[in-house]
N, C-alpha and C positions, 0 to 999 in steps of 0.2 A: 686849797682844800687841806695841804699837810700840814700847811701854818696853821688853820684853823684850830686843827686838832691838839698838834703843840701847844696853842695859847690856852685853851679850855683844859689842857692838862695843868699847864704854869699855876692857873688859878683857883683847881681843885686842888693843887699841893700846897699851895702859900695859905689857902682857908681854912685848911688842917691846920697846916702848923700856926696860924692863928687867930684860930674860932673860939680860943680859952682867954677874951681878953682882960679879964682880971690875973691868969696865971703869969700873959704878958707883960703886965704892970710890976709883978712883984719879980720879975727877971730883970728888971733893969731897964724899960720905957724905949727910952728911942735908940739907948745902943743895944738893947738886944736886936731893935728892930735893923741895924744898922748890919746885924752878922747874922738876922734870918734872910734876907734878901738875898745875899750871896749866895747862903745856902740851897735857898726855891731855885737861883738859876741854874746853879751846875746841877741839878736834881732835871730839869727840863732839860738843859741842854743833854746831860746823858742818854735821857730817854730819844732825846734825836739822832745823834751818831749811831745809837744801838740800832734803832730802827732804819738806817739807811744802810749798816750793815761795814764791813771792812772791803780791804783791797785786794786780799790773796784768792786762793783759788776756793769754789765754792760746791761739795758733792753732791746739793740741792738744786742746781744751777739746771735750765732746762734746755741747754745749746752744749755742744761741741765741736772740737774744732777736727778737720779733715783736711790733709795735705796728701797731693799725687805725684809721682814722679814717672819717668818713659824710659823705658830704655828698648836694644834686643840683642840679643847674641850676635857673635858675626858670623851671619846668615849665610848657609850655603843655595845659592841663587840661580837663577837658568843662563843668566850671563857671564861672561866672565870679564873682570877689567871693570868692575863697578867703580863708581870714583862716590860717587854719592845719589843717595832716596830721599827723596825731598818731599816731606809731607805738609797739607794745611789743615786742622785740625779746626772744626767750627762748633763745638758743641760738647760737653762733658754736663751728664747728670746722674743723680745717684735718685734711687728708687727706695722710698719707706717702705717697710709694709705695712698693710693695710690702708697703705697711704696713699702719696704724688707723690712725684717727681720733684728733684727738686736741681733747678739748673745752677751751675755755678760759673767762676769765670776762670780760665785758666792764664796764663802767664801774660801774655798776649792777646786781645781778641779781632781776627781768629790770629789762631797761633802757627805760625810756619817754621820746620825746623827741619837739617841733615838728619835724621836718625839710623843715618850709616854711620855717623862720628859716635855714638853712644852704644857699644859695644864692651865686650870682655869684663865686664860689672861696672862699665859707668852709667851712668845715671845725669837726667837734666829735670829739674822742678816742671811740672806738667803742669799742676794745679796750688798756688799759695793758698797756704790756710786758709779757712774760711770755714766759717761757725755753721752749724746744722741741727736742726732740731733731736736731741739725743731719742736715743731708740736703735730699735734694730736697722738694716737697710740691706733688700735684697740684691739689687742690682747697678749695674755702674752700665751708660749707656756714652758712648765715645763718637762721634759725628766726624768724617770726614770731608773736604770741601773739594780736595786736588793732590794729586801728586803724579812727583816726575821720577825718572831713571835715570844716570847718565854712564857711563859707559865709553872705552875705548874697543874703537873696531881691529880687524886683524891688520888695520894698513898703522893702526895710532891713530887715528883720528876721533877725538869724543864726541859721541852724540847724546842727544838729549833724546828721550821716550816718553810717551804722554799716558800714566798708567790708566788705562780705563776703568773707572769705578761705577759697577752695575746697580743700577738703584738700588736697590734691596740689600745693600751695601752702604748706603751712605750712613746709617744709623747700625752702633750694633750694639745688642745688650747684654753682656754678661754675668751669667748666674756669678754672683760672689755675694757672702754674707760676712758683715759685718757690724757690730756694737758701736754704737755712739755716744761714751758717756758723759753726762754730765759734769761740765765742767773737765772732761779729761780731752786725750789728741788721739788721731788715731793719723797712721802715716801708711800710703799704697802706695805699690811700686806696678806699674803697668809693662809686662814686657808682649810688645808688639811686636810680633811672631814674622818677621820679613820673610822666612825661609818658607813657611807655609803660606804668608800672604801672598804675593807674587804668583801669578797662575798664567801661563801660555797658554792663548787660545789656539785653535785649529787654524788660523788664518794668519798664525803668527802675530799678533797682538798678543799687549801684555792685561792683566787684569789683576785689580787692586782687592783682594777679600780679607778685611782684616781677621787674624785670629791673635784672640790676645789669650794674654795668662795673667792672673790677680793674684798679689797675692799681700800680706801685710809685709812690709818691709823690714823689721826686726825680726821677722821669726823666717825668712826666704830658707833654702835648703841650697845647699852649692854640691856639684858632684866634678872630682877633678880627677885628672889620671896623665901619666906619663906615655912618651912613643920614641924611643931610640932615636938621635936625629940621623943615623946616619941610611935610614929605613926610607927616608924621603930622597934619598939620591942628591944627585946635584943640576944646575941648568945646561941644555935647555931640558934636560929630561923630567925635573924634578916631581916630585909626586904629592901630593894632595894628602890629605888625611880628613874624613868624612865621620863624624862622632852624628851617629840620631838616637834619641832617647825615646820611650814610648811609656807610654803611663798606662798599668793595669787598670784600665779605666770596668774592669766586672768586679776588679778589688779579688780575684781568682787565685792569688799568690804563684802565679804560672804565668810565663809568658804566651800568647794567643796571637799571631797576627792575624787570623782573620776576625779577633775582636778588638787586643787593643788599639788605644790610637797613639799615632805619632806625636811626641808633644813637642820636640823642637829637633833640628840637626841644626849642625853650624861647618864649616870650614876650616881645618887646620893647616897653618903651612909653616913650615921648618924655619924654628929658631934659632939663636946663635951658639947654644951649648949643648954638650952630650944628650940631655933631654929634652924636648920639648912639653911644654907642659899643655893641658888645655883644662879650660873648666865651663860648665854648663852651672850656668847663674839662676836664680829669682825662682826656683824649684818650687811649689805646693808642699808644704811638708806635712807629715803625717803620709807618706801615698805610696806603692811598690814602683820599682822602675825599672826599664829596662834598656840597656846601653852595647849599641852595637858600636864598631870602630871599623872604618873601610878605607884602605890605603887604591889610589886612583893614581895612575900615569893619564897623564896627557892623553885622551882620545882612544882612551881602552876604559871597558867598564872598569867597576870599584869591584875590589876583590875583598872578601872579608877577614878582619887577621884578629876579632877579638869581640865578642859580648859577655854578659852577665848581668844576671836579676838582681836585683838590691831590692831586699824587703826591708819594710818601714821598720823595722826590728834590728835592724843591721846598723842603725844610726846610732851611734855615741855621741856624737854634738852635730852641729850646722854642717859641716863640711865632709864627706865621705870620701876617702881616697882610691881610687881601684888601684889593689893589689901594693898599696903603700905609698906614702910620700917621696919616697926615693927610688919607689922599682918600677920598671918598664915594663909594660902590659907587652910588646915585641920589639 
């Protein structure tokens, strides 16, 4: 059918240029005709490369492309002596609006991985690029299939735990909005919330509910802060250091605990120099926060030695230090 059209083109350009054929005759007979020919094709052929268009990137383009990555903090957990969280991961789909669903394939299908190793801002590709019809997209929907625990007990011996995942679990959908544009990339980082996922039931089982955080990956928020190392003591007594963050989720610019929510803690434990540093990764930016710090001995509660609000106002770039790059919050 394109040929078609190309040739019907070739030949309403060649009977222009000569439908005057006595004008042809006094140009010079068969060599003109010899140097209009050339002319009629690179005249058709142009009109065909134009019309199939170039190679580069295209702002008319009605696809874009979407890549995911996984990671979570290092989660403070109801175990202790984790060795590794082993998830199988069967399903990732993003939600248009007004739209479907729209399933894609992630790394692996399904995808099984430690996401105890991906910790302290590293990252593992969850989902390869793959093109999506451009537009809005409300929701990102994560399918889980299995997961295990492993663990040493007080004697050293590792055992394996079989996380129960409650139906109404096995699919989750998270509100997140995102642009898909044409011909542009968009890149998500997923941090799969271990410390909140992980639930002891009453009978002593464990239970798998995912809670994730979405957010775009160039623009995450990092919140990092110092703890004297020598505050953590030393073995066997050594002490823990308990960082939870909580997100002004009424947007209140106060902190509220009987409103906001928890949006991650993690586990610190004493590093090799004067300070120990810690940082909370893959942050929502634009949002208020609030950051408590609790230093724990061994089989006594967490005593609290430090918080403060950080309002979205208080950001100068990606990274927020408490109380400075070099000072120790105690």
């Amino acid at each position: 059918m394109l040929f078609r059209f190309y040739f019907k083109a070739w030949k309403l350009l060649s009977g222009e240029l000569m439908q005057d054929e006595t004008q042809f005759l006094k140009l010079g007979g068969r060599q003109m005709k010899k140097r209009i020919f050339p002319l009629v094709f690179a005249i058709a052929m142009g009109i065909i490369f134009a019309g199939c268009g170039g190679g580069g990137g295209d702002s008319s383009s009605s696809t874009g492309t979407v890549s995911m990555n996984i990671t979570d903090a290092k989660p403070y957990l109801p175990l202790e002596e984790v060795e590794s969280i082993t998830i199988t991961f069967n399903e990732v789909s993003f939600h248009k609006s007004g739209g479907r669903w729209f399933t894609v394939d992630t790394v692996t299908k399904p995808y099984t991985l430690d996401l105890y190793q991906f910790s302290d801002g590293a990252k593992t590709q969850f989902v390869p690029p793959v093109e999506l019809e451009s537009g809005k997209y409300t929701q990102v929907r994560i399918g889980v299939a299995s997961a295990t625990m492993k663990y040493k007990d007080e004697e050293g011996v590792t055992k394996t735990v079989f996380l129960e995942i409650p139906s109404e679990n096995l699919k989750t959908d998270k509100n997140f909005e995102f642009n898909v544009e044409g011909g542009g990339a968009v890149d998500l980082t997923v941090d799969f919330d271990l410390s909140q996922s992980i639930v002891v039931t009453g009978t002593g089982t464990y239970q798998l509910k995912p809670v994730l955080h979405l957010v775009k990956t160039e623009e995450a928020w990092t919140i990092k802060g110092n703890i004297t190392s020598s505050e953590f003591g030393d073995p066997p007594a050594q002490k823990e250091a308990v960082v939870i963050v909580y997100w002004d989720s009424d947007r209140s610019g106060a902190f509220d605990s009987g409103v906001d929510e928890e949006y991650t803690r993690l586990s610190v434990q004493k590093g090799s120099s004067a300070l120990t540093t810690f940082s909370i990764f893959w942050l929502v930016p634009q949002e208020n926060y609030y950051v408590e710090v609790y230093m724990k001995d061994p089989g006594v509660p967490a005593v609290l030695k430090y918080s403060k609000f950080i309002k979205k106002g208080d950001w100068t770039s990606k990274i927020y230090w408490l109380e400075g790059e070099t000072v120790a919050l105690f």
